[in-house]
MIRO-476331 format. One record per atom (N, C-alpha, C, O): residue in three letters; z negated, x, y. Coordinates in steps of 0.2 Angstrom, whole numbers, plus 5000, padded with zeros to 4 digits. Example, Ala and Ser with C-alpha at 12.3 -4.5 7.8 and 13.67 -1.06 7.14 Angstrom:
ALA496150664972 ALA496150624978 ALA496150664984 ALA495850714983 SER496550644989 SER496450684995 SER496150645000 SER496050675006 
END
This chain:
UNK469249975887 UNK469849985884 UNK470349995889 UNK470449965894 UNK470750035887 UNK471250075893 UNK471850035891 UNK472250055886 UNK472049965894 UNK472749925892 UNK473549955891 UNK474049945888 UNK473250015896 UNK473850025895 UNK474150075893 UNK474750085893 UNK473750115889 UNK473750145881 UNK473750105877 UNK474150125872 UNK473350015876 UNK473449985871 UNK474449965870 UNK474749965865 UNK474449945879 UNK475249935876 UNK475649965872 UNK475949945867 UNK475550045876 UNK476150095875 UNK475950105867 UNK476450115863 UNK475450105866 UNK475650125859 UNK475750085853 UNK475750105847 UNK475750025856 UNK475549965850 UNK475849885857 UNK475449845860 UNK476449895857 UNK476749835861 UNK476749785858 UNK476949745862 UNK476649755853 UNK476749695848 UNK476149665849 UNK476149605848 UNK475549695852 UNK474949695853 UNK475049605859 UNK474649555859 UNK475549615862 UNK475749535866 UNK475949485862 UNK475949425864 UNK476149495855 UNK476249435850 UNK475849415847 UNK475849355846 UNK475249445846 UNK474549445843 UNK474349385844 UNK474649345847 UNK473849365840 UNK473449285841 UNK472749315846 UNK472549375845 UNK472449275850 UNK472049305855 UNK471449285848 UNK471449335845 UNK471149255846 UNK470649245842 UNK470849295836 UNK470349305833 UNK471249315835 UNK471449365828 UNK471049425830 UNK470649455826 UNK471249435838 UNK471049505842 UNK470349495844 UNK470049545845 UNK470049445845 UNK469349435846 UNK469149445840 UNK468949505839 UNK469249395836 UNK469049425829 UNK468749505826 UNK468249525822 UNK469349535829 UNK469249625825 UNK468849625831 UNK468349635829 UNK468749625836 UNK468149665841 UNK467549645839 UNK467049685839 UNK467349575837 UNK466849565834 UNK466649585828 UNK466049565827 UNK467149615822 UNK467149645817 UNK466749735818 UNK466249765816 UNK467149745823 UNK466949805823 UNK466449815827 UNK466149875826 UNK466149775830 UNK465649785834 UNK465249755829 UNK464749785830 UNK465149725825 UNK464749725819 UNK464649775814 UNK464349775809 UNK465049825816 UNK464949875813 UNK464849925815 UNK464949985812 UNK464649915821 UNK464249945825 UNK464750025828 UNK464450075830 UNK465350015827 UNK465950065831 UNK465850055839 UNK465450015842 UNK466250115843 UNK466150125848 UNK466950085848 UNK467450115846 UNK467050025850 UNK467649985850 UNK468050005856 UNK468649985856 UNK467950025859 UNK468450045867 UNK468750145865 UNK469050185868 UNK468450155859 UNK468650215858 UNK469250185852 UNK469850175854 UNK468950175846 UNK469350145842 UNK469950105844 UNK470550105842 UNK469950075848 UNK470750015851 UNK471150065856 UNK471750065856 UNK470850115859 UNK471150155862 UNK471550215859 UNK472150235860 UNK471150245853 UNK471350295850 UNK471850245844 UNK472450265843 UNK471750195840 UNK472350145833 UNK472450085839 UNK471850055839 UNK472650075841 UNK472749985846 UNK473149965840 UNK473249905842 UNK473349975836 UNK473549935829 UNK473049915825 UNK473349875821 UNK472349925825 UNK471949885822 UNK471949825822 UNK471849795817 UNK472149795832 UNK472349735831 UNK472849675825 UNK472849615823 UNK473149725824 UNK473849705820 UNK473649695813 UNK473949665808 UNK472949725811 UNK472749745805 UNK472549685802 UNK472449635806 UNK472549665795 UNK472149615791 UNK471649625791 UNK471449685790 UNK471149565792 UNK470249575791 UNK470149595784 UNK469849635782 UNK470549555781 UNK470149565772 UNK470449645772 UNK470149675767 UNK470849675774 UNK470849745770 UNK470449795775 UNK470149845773 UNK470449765782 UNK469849795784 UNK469249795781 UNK468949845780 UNK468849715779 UNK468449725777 UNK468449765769 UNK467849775768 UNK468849785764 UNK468949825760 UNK468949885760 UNK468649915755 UNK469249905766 UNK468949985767 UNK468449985768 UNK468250045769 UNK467849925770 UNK467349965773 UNK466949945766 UNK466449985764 UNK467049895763 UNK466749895757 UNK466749955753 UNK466249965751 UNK467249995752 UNK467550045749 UNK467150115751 UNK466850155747 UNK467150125758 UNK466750165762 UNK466050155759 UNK465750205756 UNK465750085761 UNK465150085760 UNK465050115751 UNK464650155751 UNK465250105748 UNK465150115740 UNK465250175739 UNK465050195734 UNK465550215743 UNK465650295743 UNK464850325746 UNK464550375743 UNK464550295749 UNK463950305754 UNK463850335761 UNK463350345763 UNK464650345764 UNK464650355768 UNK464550315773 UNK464450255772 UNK464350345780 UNK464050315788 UNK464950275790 UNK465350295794 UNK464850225788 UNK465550165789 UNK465750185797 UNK466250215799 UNK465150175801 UNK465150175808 UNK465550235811 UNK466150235814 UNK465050305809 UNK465350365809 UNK466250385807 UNK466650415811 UNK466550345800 UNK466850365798 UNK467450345802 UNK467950385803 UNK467450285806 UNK467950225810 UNK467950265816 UNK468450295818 UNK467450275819 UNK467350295828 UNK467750405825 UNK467850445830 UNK467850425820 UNK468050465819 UNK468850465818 UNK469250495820 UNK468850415814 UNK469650435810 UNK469650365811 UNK469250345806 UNK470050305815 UNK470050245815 UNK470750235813 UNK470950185814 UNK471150285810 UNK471850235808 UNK471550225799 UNK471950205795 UNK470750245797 UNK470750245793 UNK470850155790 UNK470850135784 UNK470950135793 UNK471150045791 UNK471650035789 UNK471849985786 UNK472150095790 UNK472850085788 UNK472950115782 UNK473350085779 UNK472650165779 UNK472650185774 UNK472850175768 UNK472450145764 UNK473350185766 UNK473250135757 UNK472650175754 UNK472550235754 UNK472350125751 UNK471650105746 UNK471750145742 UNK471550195742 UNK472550105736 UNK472650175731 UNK472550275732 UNK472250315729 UNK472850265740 UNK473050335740 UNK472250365742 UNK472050425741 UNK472050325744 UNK471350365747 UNK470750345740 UNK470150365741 UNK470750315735 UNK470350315728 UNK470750355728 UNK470450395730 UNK471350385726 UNK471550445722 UNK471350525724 UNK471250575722 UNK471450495729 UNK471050595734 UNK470550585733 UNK470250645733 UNK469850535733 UNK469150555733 UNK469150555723 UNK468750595719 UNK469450525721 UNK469550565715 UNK469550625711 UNK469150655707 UNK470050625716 UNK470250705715 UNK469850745716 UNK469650785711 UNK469650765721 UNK469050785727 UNK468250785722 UNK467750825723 UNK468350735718 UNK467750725715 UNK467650765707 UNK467150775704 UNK468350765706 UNK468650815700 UNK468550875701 UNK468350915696 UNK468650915707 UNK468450985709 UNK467751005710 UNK467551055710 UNK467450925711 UNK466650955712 UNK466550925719 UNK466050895719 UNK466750925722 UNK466750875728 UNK466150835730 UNK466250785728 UNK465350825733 UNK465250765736 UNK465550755741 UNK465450785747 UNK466150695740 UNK466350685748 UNK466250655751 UNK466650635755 UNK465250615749 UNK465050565754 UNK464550625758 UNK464250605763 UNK464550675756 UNK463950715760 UNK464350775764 UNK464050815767 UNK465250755764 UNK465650785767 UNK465750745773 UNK465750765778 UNK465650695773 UNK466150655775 UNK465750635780 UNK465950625786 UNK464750625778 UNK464350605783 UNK464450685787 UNK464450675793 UNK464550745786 UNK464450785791 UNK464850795794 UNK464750855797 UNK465450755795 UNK466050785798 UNK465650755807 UNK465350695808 UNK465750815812 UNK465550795819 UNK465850725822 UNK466350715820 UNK465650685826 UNK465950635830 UNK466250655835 UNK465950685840 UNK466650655836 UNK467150665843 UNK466950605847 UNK467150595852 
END
């Protein structure tokens, strides 16, 4: 992890609880993410709640998509509102959309 990326982009990241922030590295590393890419690319994950983290991923999971994939690709997806993101795969699914068979072949950066 590049700290001083973490600072500059997420400075509150020094009020933090140090088990809060252990906590989400061993979250994410149970879910098998590339954690030095995720904390560097959202250093606000720290700040994040586990229960809506664990939420998105539940949500993720229930779509069918590759959870792992999806984070080490788009990691501010923790921040997302729930609502907003069930209403576009909605939508998306309205048009005809599979957007778990989009979403697994989006490339990994």
């Amino acid at each position: 992890v590049d700290v001083t990326i973490v600072v500059n982009r997420h400075p509150a990241v020094f009020g933090l609880s140090m088990e809060n922030m252990k906590g989400t590295v061993a979250y994410l590393e149970e879910l098998g993410v590339d954690v030095t890419k995720v904390v560097n690319r959202h250093p606000a994950v720290f700040g994040l709640s586990m229960e809506n983290m664990k939420g998105t991923v539940a949500y993720l999971e229930e779509l069918g998509v590759d959870v792992a994939k999806v984070v080490n690709r788009l990691p501010t997806v923790f921040g997302l509102s729930m609502e907003n993101m069930k209403g576009t795969v909605a939508y998306l699914e309205e048009l005809g959309v599979d957007v778990a068979k989009v979403v697994n072949r989006l490339p990994t950066v």
